[in-house]
C-alpha atoms as one frame of an Amber mdcrd trajectory, in Angstrom:
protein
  15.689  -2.558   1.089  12.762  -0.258   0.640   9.803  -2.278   0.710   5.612
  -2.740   1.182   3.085  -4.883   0.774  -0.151  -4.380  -1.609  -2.432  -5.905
  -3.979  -1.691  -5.733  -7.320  -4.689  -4.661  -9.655  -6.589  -6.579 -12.288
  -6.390  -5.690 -16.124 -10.143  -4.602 -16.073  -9.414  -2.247 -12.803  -5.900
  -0.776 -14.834  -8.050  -0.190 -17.671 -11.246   1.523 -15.627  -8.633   3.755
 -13.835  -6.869   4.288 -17.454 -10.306   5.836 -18.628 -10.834   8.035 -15.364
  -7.089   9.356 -15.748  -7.788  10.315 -19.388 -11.085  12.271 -18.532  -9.336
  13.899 -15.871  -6.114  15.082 -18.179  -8.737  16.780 -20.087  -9.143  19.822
 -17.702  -4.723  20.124 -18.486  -3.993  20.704 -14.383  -0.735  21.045 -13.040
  -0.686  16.994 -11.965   1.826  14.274 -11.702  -0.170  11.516 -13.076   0.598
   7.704 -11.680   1.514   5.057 -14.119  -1.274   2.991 -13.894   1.073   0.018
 -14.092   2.611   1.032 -10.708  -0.979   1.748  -8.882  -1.989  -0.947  -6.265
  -3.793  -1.039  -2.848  -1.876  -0.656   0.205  -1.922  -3.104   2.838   1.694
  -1.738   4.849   4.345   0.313   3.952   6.977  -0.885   5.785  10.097   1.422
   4.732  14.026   0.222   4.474  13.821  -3.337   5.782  16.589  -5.745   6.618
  16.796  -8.840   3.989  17.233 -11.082   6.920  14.271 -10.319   8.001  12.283
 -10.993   5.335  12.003 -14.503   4.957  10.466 -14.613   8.986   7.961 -12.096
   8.037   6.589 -13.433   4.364   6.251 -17.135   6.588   4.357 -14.716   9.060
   2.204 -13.000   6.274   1.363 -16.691   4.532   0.267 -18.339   7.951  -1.700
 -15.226   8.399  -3.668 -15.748   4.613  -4.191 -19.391   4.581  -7.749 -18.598
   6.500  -8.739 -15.910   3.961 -10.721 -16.757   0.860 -10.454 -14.665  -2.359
 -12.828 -11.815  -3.037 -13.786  -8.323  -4.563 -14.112  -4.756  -3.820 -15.315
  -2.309  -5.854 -13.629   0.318  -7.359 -15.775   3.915  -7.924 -15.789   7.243
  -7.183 -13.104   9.703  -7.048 -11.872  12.389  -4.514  -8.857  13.991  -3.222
  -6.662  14.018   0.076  -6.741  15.623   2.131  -9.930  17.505   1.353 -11.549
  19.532  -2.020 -10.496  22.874  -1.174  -6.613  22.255  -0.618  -6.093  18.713
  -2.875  -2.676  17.264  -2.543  -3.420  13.668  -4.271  -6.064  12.869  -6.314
  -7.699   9.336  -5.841 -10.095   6.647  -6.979 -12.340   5.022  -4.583 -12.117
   1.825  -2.818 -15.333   0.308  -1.574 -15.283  -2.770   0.860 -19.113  -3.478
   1.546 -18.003  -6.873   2.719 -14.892  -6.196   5.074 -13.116  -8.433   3.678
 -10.474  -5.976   2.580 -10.174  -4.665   6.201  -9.576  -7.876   8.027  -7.067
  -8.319   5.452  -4.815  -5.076   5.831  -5.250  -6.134   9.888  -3.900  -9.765
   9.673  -0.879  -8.270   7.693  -0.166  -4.930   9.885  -0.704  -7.742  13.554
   1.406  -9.963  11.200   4.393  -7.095  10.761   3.651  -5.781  14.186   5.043
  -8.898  15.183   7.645  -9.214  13.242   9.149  -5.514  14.943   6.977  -2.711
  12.628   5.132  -0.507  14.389   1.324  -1.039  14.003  -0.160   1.305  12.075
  -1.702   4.356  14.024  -3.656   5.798  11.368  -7.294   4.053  10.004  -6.977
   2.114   6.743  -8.869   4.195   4.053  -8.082   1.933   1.163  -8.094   3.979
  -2.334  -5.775   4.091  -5.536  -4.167   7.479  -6.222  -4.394   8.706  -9.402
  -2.126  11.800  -9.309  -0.646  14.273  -7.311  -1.252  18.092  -7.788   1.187
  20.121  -8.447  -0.173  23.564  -8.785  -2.924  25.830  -9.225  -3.257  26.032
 -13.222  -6.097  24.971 -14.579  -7.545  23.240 -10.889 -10.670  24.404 -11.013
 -11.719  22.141 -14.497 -10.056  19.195 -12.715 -12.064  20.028  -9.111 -15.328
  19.936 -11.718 -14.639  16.980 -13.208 -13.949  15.171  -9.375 -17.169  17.019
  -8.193 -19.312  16.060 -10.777 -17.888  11.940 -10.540 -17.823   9.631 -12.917
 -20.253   6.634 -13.436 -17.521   4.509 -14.038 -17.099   1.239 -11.777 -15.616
  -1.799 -11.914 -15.231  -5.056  -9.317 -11.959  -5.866  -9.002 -11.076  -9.414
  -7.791  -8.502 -10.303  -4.853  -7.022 -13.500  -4.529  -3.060 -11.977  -3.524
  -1.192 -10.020  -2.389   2.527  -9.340  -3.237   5.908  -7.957  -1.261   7.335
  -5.639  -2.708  10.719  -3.869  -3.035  10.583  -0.244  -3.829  13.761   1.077
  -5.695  13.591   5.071  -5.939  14.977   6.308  -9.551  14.991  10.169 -11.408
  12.677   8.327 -13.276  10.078   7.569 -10.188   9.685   4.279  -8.237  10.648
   0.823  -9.753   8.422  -1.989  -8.090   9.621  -5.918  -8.052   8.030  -8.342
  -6.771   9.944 -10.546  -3.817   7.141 -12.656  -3.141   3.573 -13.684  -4.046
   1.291 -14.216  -1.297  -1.912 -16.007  -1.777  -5.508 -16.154  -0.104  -6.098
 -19.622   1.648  -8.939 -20.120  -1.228  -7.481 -19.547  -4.207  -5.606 -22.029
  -6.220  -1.501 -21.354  -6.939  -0.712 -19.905 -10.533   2.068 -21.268 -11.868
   5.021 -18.597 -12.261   5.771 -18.040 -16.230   8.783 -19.167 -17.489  11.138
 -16.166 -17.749
């Protein structure tokens, strides 16, 4: 089962990153854009993971949130990977004054680790990616629209996390939620009757 863990966005941050995709389309590049539905930050990716090992790991990744209280990170800025001259991805910015974020992503990647994933090697640069490019038509008009930045900005709160399973389609990635993970201070919400 392909699966990762990340934090789900707010409705504010969907509709902040809704705007920044629109201005963006604008300049008509040669970009996959991201369903904003399906954009979320990151904490592991852990690949095609054994069901039986699943329910070991989510016990793992609750123990590890109990001691971590809800918060907020701000969302602003845009860029692209891996630099401005050769962009591959285009992103939205991440910002974690607090380091409350990071601590995070580390109690869940020692929390996997032990659990038999390897830890990750590279640093966590937390950001939401927007699009992917494609090709060269039209780049420049998106490069001056990334250069010139947006004021838009937006908190977004954090009080969970989720599992995920990731099942690949013509259509793109389908995400479903296995299981809901919360911060130690934030209160349960019940789940909606289906």
């Amino acid at each position: 089962m392909r699966t990762f863990i990340a934090i789900p966005l707010s409705d504010q941050s969907r509709a902040l990153l809704e705007t920044m995709q629109f201005q963006l389309r604008s300049a008509k590049p040669d970009v996959t854009w991201t369903a904003v539905s399906s954009i979320h930050i990151t904490l592991k990716f852990l690949g095609e993971v054994n069901p039986a090992v699943l329910p070991g790991l989510i016990e793992a990744l609750e123990a590890a949130s109990t001691s971590e209280a809800p918060f907020a990170v701000k969302l602003q800025g845009l860029g692209t990977f891996p630099n401005i001259h050769n962009p591959r991805v285009v992103w939205c910015g991440v910002r974690d004054l607090s380091g409350n974020l990071e601590r995070l992503q580390q109690k869940v990647d020692a929390a996997c680790t032990r659990h038999g994933f390897p830890p990750e090697e590279r640093p966590f640069h937390p950001h939401l990616t927007l699009g992917r490019v494609r090709g060269k038509r039209n780049l420049q008009p998106l490069l001056d629209c990334i250069k010139i930045g947006m004021d838009l900005e937006c908190d977004s709160p954090i009080d969970h996390y989720n599992v995920y399973k990731s099942t690949l389609t013509a259509g793109g990635a389908i995400h479903g939620i296995l299981k809901r993970i919360d911060l130690g201070g934030s209160q349960p919400r019940p789940v909606a009757p289906e």
